[in-house]
N, C-alpha and C positions, 0 to 999 in steps of 0.2 A: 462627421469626420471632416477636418478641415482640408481641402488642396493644398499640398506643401508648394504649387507653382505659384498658385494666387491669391490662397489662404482662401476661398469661398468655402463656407459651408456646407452646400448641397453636392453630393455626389448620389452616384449609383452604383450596385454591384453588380460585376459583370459576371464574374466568374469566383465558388467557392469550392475547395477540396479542403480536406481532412488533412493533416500531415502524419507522415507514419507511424508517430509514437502515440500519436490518439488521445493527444494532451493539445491539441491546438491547431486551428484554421486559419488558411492562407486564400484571403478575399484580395483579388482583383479589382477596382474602381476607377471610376471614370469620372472628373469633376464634370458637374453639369453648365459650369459657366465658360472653363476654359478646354474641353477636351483632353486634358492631359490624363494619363491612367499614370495609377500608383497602386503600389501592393501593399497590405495592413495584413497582421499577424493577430488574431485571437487565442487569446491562451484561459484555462482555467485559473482564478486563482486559487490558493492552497494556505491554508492558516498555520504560519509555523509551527513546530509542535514539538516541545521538549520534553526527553522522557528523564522520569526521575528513578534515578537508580535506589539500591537496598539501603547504601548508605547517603543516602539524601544529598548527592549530586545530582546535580541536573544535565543534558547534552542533548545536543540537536538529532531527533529522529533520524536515523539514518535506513532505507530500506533494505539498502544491502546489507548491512550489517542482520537483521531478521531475516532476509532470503538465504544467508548464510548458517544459521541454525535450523534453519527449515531443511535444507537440501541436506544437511547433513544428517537428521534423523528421516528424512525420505529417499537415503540412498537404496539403489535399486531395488525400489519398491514406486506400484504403479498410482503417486500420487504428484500431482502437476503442483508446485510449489507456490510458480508463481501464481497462481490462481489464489491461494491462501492468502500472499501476501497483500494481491489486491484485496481481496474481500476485509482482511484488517482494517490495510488503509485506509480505505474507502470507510469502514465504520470510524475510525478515529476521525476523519477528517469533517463525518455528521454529526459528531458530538460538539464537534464549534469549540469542544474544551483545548485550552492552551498548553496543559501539562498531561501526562498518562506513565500512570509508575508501569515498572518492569511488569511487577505482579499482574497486572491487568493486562499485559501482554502476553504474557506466559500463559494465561489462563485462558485467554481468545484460543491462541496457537493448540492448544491442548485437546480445547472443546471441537474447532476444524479437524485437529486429525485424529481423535475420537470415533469420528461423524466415520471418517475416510481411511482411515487403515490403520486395526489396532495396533502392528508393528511398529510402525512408524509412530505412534502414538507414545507408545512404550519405551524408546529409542529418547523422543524427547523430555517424557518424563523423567527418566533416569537422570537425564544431566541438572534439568530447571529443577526438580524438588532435592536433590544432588542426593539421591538412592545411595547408601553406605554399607551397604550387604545385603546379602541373598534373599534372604527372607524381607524384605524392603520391597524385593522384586514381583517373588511370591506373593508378596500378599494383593498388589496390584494386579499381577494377573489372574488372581482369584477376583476381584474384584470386576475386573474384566469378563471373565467368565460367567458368575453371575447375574452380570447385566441381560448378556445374551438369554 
């Protein structure tokens, strides 16, 4: 890291914390030539990632937008949303892949709240596979039931 007072090379760090979002580190340094401290920012980087929609649009990953359909078939029921979202993101972002259609989203989301609360489970299928009567319903939750 260069000194912005002298432009030297060699520094030391003095002091590192975590910043609170837990996405990036706030180092304290001290140039070794000139004494001067400066403060540097660590951040993860994050490989853009476009999702492609049904009809073969493409749009920038938004996380809110899926914590938004998350929370909405996890309403009062005891299952921690954002918890899911991470563990998505976090697999989308090891896959190093650039694009990720809906369907592959839907289907993560589905198999998380499967795992964690058939209700909620239920709740999202009915919208993502777009359930169109009773027996649609029925038959999932036989299915459901089965498993068990």
């Amino acid at each position: 890291m260069k000194c912005p007072a002298c432009g030297n090379a060699d520094c030391k760090v003095i002091d590192s914390r975590p910043m609170p979002e837990g996405n990036s580190i706030r180092r304290r340094r001290e140039c070794l030539a000139c004494q001067k401290r400066f403060t540097t920012y660590e951040i993860i980087e994050t490989v853009q990632m476009f999702v492609v929609k049904k009809n073969g649009t493409k749009e920038i990953f938004e996380r809110n937008k899926l914590l938004s359909g998350i929370l909405k078939a996890c309403e009062k029921r005891p299952v921690n949303a954002e918890e899911i979202v991470s563990e998505i993101e976090n697999e989308l972002q090891n896959s190093l892949s650039a694009e990720v259609s809906t369907k592959e989203i839907g289907e993560m989301v589905m198999d998380k709240l499967k795992a964690r609360d058939e209700v909620a489970y239920v709740r999202f299928a009915s919208v993502y596979r777009e359930f169109k009567d009773i027996d649609t319903f029925i038959k999932e939750l036989s299915s459901l039931k089965k498993r068990k």
